[in-house]
C-alpha positions in Angstrom: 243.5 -33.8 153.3 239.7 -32.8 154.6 237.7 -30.1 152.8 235.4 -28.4 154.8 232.1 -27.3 152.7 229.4 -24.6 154.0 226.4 -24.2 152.6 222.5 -23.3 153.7 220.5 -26.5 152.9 222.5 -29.7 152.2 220.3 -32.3 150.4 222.1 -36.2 150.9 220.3 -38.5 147.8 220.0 -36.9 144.6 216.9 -38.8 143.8 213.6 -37.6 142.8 212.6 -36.1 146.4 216.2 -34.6 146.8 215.8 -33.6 143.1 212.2 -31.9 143.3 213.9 -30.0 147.3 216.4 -28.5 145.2 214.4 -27.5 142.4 212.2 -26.0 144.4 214.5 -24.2 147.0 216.3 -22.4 143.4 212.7 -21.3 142.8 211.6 -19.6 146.3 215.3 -19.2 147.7 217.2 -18.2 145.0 219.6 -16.8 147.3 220.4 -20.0 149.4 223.3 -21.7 148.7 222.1 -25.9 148.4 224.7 -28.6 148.1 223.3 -31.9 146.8 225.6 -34.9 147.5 224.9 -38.4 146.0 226.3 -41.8 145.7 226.2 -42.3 142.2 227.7 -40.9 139.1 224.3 -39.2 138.2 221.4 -37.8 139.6 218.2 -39.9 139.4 219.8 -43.4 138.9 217.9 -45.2 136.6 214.6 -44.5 136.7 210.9 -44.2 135.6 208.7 -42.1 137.5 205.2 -41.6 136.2 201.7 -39.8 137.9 198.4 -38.8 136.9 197.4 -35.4 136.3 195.5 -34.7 139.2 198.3 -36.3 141.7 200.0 -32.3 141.0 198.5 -29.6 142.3 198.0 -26.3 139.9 200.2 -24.5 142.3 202.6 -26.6 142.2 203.1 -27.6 138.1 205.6 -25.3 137.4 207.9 -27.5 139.4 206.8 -30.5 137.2 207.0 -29.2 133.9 210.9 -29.1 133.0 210.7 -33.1 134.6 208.3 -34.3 131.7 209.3 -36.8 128.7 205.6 -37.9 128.0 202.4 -37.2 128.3 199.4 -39.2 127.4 195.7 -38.0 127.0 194.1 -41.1 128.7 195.1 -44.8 129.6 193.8 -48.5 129.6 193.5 -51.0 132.3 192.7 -55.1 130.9 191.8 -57.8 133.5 189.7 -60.9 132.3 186.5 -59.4 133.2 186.9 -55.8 132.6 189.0 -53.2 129.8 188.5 -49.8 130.1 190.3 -46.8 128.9 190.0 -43.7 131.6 190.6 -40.1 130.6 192.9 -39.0 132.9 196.1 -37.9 131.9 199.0 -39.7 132.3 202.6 -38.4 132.6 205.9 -40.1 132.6 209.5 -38.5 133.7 213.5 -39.4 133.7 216.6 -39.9 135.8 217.8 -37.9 132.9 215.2 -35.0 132.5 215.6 -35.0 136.5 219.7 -34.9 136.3 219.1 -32.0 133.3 216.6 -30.1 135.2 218.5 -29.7 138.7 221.9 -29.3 137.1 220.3 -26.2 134.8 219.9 -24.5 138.5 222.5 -25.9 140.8 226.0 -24.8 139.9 228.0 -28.5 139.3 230.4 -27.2 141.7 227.6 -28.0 144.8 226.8 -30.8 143.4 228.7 -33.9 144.4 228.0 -37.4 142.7 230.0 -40.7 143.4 230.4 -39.4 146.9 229.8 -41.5 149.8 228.4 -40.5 153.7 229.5 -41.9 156.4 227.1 -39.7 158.3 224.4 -37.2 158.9 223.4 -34.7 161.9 220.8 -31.8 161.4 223.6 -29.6 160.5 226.2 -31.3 158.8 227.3 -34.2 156.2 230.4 -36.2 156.7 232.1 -37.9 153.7 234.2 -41.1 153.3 236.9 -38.9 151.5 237.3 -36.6 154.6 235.0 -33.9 153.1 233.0 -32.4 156.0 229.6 -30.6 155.1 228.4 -27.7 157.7 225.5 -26.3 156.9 222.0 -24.6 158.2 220.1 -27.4 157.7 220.1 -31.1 156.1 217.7 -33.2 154.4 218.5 -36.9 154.0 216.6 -38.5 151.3 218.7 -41.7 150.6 216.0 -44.4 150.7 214.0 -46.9 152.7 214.5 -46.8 156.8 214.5 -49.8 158.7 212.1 -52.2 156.7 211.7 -54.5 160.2 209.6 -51.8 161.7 206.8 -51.6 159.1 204.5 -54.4 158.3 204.6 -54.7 154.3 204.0 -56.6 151.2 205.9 -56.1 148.2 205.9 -54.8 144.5 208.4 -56.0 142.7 209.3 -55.6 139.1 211.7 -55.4 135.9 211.2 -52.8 133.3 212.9 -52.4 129.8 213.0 -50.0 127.2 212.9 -51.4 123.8 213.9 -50.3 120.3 211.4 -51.7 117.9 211.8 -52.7 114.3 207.8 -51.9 113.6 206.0 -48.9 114.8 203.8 -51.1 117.4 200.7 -48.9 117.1 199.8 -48.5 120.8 197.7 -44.7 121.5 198.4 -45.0 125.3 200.4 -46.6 128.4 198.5 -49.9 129.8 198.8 -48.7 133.1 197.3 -53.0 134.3 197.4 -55.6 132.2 196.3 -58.2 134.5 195.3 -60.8 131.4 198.6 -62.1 132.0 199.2 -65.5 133.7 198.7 -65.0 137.5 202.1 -65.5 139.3 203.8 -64.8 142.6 200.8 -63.1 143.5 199.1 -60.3 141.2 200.6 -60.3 138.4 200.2 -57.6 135.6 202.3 -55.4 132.7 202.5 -52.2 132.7 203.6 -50.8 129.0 204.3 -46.9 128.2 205.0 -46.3 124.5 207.6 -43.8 124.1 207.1 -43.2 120.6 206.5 -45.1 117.6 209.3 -47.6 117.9 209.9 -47.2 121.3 207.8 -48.8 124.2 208.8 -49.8 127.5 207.5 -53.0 129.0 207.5 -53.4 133.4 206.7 -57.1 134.3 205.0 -56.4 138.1 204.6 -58.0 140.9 202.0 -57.6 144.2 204.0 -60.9 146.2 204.9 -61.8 149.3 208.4 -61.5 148.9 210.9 -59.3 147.0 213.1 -62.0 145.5 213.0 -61.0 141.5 214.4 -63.7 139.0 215.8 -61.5 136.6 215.7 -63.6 133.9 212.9 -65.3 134.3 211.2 -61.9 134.3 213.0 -60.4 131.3 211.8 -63.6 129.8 208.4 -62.9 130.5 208.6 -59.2 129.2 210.2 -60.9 125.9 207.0 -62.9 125.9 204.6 -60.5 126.4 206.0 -58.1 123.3 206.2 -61.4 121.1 202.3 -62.0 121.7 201.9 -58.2 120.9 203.4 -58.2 117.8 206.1 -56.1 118.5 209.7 -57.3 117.5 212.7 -55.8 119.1 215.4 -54.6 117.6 217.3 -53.6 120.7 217.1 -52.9 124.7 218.3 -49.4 125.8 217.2 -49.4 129.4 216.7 -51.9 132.0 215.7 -51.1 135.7 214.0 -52.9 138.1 213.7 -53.2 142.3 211.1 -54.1 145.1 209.1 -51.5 147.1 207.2 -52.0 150.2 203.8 -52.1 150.0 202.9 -50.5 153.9 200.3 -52.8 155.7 201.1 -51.7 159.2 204.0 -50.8 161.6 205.2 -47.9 164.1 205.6 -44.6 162.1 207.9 -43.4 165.2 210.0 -46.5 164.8 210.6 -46.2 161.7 211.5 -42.1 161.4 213.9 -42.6 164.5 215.4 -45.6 162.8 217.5 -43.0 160.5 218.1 -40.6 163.4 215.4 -38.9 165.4 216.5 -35.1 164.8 217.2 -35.6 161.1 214.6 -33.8 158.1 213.8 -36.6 155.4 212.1 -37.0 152.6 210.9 -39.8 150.3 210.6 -43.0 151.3 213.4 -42.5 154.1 210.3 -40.3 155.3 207.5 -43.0 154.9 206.2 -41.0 151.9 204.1 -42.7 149.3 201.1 -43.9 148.3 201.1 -46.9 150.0 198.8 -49.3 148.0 200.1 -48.2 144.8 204.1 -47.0 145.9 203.9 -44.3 143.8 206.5 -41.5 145.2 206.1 -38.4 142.9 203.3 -36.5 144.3 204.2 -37.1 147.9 207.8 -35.6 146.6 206.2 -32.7 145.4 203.6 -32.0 147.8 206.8 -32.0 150.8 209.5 -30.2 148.5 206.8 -27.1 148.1 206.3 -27.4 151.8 209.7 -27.1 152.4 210.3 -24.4 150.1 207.2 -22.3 151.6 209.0 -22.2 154.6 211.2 -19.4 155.5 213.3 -21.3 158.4 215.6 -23.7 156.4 217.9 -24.2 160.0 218.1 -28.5 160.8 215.7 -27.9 164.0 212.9 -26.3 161.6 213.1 -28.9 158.6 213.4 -31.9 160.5 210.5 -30.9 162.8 208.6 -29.6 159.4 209.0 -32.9 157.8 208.3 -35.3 160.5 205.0 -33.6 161.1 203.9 -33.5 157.5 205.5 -37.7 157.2 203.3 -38.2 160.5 200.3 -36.2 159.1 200.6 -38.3 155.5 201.1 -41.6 158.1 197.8 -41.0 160.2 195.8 -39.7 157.0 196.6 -43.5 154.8 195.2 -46.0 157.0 192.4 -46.5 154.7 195.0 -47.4 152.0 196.7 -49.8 154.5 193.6 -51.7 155.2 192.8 -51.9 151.6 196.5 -53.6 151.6 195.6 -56.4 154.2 193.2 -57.2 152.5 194.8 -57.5 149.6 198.0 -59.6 150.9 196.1 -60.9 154.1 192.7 -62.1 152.5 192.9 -62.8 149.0 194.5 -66.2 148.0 197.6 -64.9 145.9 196.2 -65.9 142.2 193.1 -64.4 143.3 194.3 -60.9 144.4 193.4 -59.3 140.9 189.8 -59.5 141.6 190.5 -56.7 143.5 191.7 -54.8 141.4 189.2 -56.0 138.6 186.7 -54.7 140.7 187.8 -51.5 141.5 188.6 -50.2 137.9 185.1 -50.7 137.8 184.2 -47.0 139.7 184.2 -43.6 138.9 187.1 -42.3 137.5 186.9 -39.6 139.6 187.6 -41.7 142.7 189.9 -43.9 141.1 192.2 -40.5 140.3 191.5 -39.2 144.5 192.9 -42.5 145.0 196.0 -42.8 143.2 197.0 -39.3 144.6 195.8 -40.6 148.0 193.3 -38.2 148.5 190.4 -40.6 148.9 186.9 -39.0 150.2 184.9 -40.5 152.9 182.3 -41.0 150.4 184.9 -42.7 147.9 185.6 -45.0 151.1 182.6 -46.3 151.2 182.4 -46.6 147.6 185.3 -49.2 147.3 184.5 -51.2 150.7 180.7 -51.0 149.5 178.6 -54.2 148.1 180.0 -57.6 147.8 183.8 -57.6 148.4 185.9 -59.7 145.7 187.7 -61.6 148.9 186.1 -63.8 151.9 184.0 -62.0 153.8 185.7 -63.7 156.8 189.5 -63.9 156.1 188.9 -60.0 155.4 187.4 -59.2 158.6 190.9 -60.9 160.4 192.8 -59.0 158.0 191.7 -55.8 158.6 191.9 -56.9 162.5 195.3 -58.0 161.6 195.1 -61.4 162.2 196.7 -63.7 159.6 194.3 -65.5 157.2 
């Protein structure tokens, strides 16, 4: 027997976009009534999501705030030429503060886990178990689109969580630890400690493919904590997954490839920073956008978000050059001199640019003096020939 369900906003993914939407929609329209339906048992998944402090605007740190586990004054980069600690900083969130947060102002009855959809139109949500979803507007923020109309490299990594039997003595996250043996491309570990005897280790990946040998990986991270000093007593969280690093494609393509008249957010949308992949501040940045509006009907929000996906799209070419060049004109153990060489400016610039908010004068900064790759296989990449 089919339920019928109405609502005024109906959010499909309960991820960190969706979750951020419906945080924010409790906080401007108390009053509408938002269903959130999602695939798996939880909200969140299983997941790490991390930013700087000047990726959220003032405005909008309220919405932050019940979402953060950790916060760090400060954190280190290492490559063989350069360490530097930068004093920005750096915050850390949960599939589990995220699940806490959104269920605190959601009543569980709108929200439906281990649900799946069979479909999606501007106005309703159709459900494998015969549930039918009407409501003023929907916002589908399941994922990636279609991945063949986008032009991308890929970041791909496995993170754990470990218990240790030591306090390891670590003040901040290594946000790049290129020192590591170059592999697959650039190569480098990324460590948050948690507390004392807690520190989570992320083996990464900038390669040309997003095959991940798990164990080969997890051996790796094992490595990496042994040469550290830190013993492990036990693993309480594993995740790991590839995300596209954006070097070209058709924007249009890729938003009609999920439905043309649909909102969307997240990476269904094409939001992130797309050097970097890092999906927070684009989340927030569109779920108060969303929220500031007083039309929540399907027409409104999917116009409102493919205009401020398209805006983010047009605005980020810089950062997709930056990626050809990185992919295109670097040989694949060399690609850290890139990177070397950028943690080498102002941190001022090197915060615009993790929030994607890069100056013109920034701009010149990073492409200024001698670059780290061939001056001639980056001239073809950035004119998209292959090198």
């Amino acid at each position: 027997m089919s339920d019928t369900i109405t609502c005024d906003v109906a959010i499909v993914g309960g991820g960190l976009s969706g979750g951020l939407i419906a945080l924010a929609l409790a906080r401007s329209h108390p009053e509408a009534r938002v269903v959130i339906v999602e695939r798996g048992m939880t909200l969140g998944g299983n997941h790490i999501w991390s930013f700087f402090g000047p990726d959220v605007a003032t405005a909008a740190r309220d919405l932050v705030i019940p979402l953060i586990a950790h916060v760090w004054q400060g954190y280190d980069v290492a490559f063989p030429a350069r360490r530097r600690t930068l004093p920005v900083n750096y915050y850390s969130t949960t599939s589990e503060k995220l699940d806490a947060a959104v269920r605190a102002v959601v009543p569980a009855e709108h929200i439906l886990t281990d649900r799946k959809v069979l479909g999606v139109s501007a106005t309703a949500v159709v459900l494998a178990d015969g549930t039918r979803i009407e409501a003023g507007g929907v916002i589908d923020c399941r994922g990636v689109g279609d991945l063949s109309t986008l032009d991308a490299g890929w970041q791909k990594f496995i993170g754990r969580e470990f218990v240790l039997k030591r306090p390891h003595g670590a003040a901040r996250p290594m946000v790049m630890d290129a020192t590591v043996e170059q592999i697959d491309g650039y190569r480098f570990v990324y460590t948050l400690p948690f507390a004392d005897d807690r520190m989570f280790i992320e083996d990464t990946y900038y390669s040309d493919t997003p095959d991940i040998d798990r164990a080969a990986l997890a051996a790796r991270i094992d490595t990496y904590a042994l040469a550290k000093g830190w013993k492990a007593k036990s693993v309480v969280r594993e995740e790991g997954g590839a995300l596209p690093v954006i070097i070209g494609g058709d924007f249009e393509r890729y938003w009609a490839s999920t439905g043309k008249d649909v909102a969307k957010a997240g990476v269904r949308a094409g939001l992130c920073q797309p050097t970097t992949g890092y999906s927070l501040p684009d989340a927030v940045r569109l779920a108060s956008r969303i929220a500031a509006s007083r039309d929540l009907t399907g027409g409104h929000l999917a116009t409102l978000t493919h205009d401020h996906a398209r805006a983010a799209w047009k605005g980020r070419g810089f950062y997709r050059m930056l990626d050809a060049m990185l992919f295109r004109a670097a040989e694949p153990s060399e690609r850290y001199r890139v990177l070397e060489r950028f943690y080498g400016l102002n941190p001022a610039l090197i915060a615009r640019f993790y929030s994607a908010r890069s100056t013109f004068a920034d701009k010149a900064r990073v492409l200024s003096g001698k670059p780290p790759v061939p001056v001639g296989r980056a001239v073809r990449a950035i004119l998209g020939g292959r090198a």
